[in-house]
N, C-alpha and C positions, 0 to 999 in steps of 0.2 A: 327446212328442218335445221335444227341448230348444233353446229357438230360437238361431238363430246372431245373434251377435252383429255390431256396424259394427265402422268401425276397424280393415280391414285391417292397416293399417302396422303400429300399436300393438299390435295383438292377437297377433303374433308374440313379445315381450316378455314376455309372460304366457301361460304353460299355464292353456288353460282345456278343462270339460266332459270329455272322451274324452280329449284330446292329454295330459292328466295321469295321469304312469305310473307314482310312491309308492302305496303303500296298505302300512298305515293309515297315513289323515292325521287332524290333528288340525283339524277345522271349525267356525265362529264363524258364528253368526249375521248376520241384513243389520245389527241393531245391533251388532254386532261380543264379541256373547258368546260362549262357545263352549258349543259342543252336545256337544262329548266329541269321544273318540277312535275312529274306526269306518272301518271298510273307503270304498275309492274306489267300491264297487258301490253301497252303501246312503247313500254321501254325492250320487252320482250322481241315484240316486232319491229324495232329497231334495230335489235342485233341478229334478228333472222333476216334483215335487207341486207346488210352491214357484213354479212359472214360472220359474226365477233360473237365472242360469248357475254354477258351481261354478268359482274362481278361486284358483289357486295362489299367494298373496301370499308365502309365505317359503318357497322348494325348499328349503334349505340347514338349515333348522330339522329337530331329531329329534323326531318325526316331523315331515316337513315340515306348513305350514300354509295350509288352503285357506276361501277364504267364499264364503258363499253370497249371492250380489249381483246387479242386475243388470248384465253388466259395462259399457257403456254408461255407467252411471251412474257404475262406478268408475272407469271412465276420465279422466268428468267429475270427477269426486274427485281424482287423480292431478294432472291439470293444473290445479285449482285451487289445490291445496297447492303445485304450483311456485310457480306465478305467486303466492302469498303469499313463500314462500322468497326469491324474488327481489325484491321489494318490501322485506324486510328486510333481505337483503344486498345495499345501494346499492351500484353501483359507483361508485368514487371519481373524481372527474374532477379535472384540474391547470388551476387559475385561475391567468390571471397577471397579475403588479403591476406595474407600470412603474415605474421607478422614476429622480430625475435625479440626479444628484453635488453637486448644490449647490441641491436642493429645500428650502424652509421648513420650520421644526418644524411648522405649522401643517397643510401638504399632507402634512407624512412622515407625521402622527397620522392623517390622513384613511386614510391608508392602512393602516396598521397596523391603525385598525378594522376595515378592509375584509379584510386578511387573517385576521383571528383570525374573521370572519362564516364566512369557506369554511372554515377550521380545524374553528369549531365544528361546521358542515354536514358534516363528513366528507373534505372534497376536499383535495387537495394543494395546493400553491403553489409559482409557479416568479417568484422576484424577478427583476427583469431593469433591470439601470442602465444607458439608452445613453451612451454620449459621443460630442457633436458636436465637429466639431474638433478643437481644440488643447486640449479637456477630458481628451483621451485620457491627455494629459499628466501629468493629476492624479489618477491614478487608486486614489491611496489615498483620496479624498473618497468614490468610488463604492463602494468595502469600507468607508469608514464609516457610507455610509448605509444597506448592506444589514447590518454588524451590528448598527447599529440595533435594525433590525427582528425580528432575530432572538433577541436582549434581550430585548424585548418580548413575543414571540411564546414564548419559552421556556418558559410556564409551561405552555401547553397542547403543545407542538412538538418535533420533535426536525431535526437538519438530515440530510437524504436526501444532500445533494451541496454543498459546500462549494464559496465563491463561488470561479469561472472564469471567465476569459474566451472568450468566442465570438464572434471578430472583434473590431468596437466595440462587442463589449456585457461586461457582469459579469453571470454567472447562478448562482445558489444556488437550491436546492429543498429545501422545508420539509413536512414530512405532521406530521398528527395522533397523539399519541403516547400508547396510551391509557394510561389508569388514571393518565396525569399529569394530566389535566384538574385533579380536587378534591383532590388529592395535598395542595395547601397548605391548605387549608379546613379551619381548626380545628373542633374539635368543640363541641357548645353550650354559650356559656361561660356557666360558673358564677355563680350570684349571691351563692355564697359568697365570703368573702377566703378568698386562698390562705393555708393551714397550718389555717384552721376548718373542718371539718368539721362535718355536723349529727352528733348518734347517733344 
């Protein structure tokens, strides 16, 4: 008899054992070889020799395609490879710079470093220049500081939203723009002079 598997919830997701109604399927090993082509009956009693459950991984495939596993295990398998999946696909998150209309070059670098650190990390950036007061006044210093940055930032960046205002603020948003990162990164230079080549 072929044991029933956990995992309610999950195991709905997956035809397993009896609930799989193709034949023939095409069936792979617990190391994921396949054993050939052969009826649902004799794949069946396979996994009743086998202790293992019999698990419909591709319906869709001609012949669809089933393993023999225990599914327990595959499950644990299933949820392992998300949670890698998702580990790889960081979601990006939006850091934000403060930034002031008539800040130092010294503070403005401070920060430009800090934005290209989240850059390189994957995350967004959202600059933000307040104006106090009667600074409101001068508010082409605050689009200078934020193109600054975006000068700066250009070589890895692209801009998401072009500086606005939001109240007493200026806000521009910068993401990561790929394949620009080494775009400028020459390639390994020569220690020939140009026009010599070796033969």
């Amino acid at each position: 008899m072929i044991k029933k598997a956990k995992f309610k919830q999950q195991e709905k997701r997956y035809r397993i054992n009896a609930r799989i109604f193709a034949s023939p399927l095409r069936v792979l090993d617990v190391e994921g070889k396949q054993i050939g082509v052969i009826s649902k009956d004799e794949a069946l009693k396979l996994a009743q020799e086998q202790e293992l459950d019999l698990v419909e991984i591709a319906p869709t495939a001609k012949p669809p395609v089933a393993k023999l596993i225990d599914f327990n295990k595959f499950l644990y398998q299933q949820a392992k490879k998300k949670q890698e999946e998702k580990k790889k696909a960081k979601n990006s998150e939006t850091k934000e710079i403060r930034l002031g209309p008539f800040m130092s070059d010294n503070d403005l670098q401070v920060m430009i470093r800090r934005g290209r650190e989240f850059l390189e990390s994957g995350d967004k950036i959202r600059l933000v220049v307040r104006f106090r007061g009667r600074q409101i006044t001068r508010s082409e210093f605050g689009k200078g500081i934020i193109n600054k940055v975006v000068e700066a930032l250009a070589d890895i960046s692209k801009i998401d939203r072009e500086p606005h205002f939001e109240g007493r603020q200026m806000i521009a948003m910068l993401s990561v723009e790929k394949g620009k990162k080494h775009e400028d990164e020459d390639p390994q230079p020569s220690s020939e002079p140009a026009g010599e080549q070796k033969e």
